[in-house]
N, C-alpha and C positions, 0 to 999 in steps of 0.2 A: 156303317157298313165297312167290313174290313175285305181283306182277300181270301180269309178262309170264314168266314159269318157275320155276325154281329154279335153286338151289346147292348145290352137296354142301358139307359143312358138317359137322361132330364135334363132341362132348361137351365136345372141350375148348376149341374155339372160341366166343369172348365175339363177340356180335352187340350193336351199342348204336345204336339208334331214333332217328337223328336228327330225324324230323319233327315230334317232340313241339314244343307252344309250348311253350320254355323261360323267355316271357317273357306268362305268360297269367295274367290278372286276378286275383287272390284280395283277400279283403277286407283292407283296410288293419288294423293292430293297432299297440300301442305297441310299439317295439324294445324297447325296458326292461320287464323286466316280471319280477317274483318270481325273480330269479336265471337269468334266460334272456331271451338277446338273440335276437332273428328279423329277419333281415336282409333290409333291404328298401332301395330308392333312396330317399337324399335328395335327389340332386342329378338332372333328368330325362336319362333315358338314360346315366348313369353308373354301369355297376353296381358295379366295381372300385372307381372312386372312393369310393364309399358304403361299400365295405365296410372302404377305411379310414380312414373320417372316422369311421366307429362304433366303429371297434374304439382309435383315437385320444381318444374322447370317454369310452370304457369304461375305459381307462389313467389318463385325466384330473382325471374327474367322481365326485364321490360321491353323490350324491343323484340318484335316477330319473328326477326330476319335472324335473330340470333336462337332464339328459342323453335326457329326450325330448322337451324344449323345442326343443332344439338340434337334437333329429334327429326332424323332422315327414318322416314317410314322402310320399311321393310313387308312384302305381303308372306303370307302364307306358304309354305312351299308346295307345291305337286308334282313336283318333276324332279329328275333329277339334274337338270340344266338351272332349275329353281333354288337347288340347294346351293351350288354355284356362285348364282348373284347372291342371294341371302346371305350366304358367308362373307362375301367382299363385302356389302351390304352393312352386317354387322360387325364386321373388325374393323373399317372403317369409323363407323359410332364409337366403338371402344377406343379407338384411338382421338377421335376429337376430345370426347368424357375425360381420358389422362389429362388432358391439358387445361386443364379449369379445376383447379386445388380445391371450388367452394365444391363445385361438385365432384368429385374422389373423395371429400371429406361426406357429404350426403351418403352416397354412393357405399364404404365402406361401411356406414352405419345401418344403412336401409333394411331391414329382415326377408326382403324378397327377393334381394341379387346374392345368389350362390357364388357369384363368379369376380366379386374386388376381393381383394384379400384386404382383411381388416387391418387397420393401422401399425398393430403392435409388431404384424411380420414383415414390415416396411422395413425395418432396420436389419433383416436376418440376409435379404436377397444379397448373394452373391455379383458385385459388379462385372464379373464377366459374364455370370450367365444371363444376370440383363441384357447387359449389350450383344449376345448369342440370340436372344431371345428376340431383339427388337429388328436387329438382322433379317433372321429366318420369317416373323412378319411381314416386313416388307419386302422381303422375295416373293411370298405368299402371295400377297398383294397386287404385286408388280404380274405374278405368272396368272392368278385369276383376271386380272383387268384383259392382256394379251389373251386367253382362251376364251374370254365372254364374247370380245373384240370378232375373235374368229370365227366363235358362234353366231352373231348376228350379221357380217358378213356374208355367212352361207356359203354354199358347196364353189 
């Protein structure tokens, strides 16, 4: 039965529900955790890519504590207070990811991240505009943490 009729339809016909949120809030948890990975975004709005930078980090990593350093979940966004955290969220990530050579070197190779620049234009970046660059992030940084801070503080 639908809301404008129905459909004839059989036992042996699989019916699958598209309207569910396949992308609806649940509480954040560590990916690592007693021999079970729960797969959640690192990267915002990445879901594929997420699931193989975990399952790259699970091949990689031995120790938990490090392989959920690496992989700070991020949810879904719905808000626009949501986009907020998710950006601190994941510029944060991106900046842990720089500091681990094996991974930048994964990372630039991967064919699902749009977003490392591949090896060869390592050498072309301008050192000022790096260090311009790395600046204006951690201002970024610094003014989302102060405006989230504000946010959950409340009126």
């Amino acid at each position: 039965m639908l809301d404008e009729g129905s459909i004839a339809t059989s036992p042996t016909t699989l019916h699958v529900d598209c309207s569910a949120d396949g992308l609806e809030r649940r509480p954040i948890e560590p990916i690592f955790a007693n021999q079970k990975i729960t797969l959640q975004s690192v990267r915002t709005c990445q879901q594929v890519f997420s699931a193989a930078f975990i399952g790259h980090v699970e091949a990689s990593y031995d120790d938990d504590a490090i392989k959920n350093e690496l992989c700070t979940p991020l949810p879904h966004p719905d808000t626009d207070i949501d986009f907020l955290r998710t950006s601190l969220t994941n510029t944060l990530n991106g900046a842990r990811w720089a500091q681990d050579e094996d991974l930048q070197s994964w990372l630039q190779k991967a064919r699902l991240d749009g977003f490392t620049a591949p090896d060869s234009s390592a050498n072309d970046v301008d050192p000022q505009v790096l260090e311009s660059t790395i600046t204006t992030v951690m201002g970024a940084i610094q003014n989302l943490q102060k405006l989230l801070a504000e946010i959950d503080a409340g009126p």
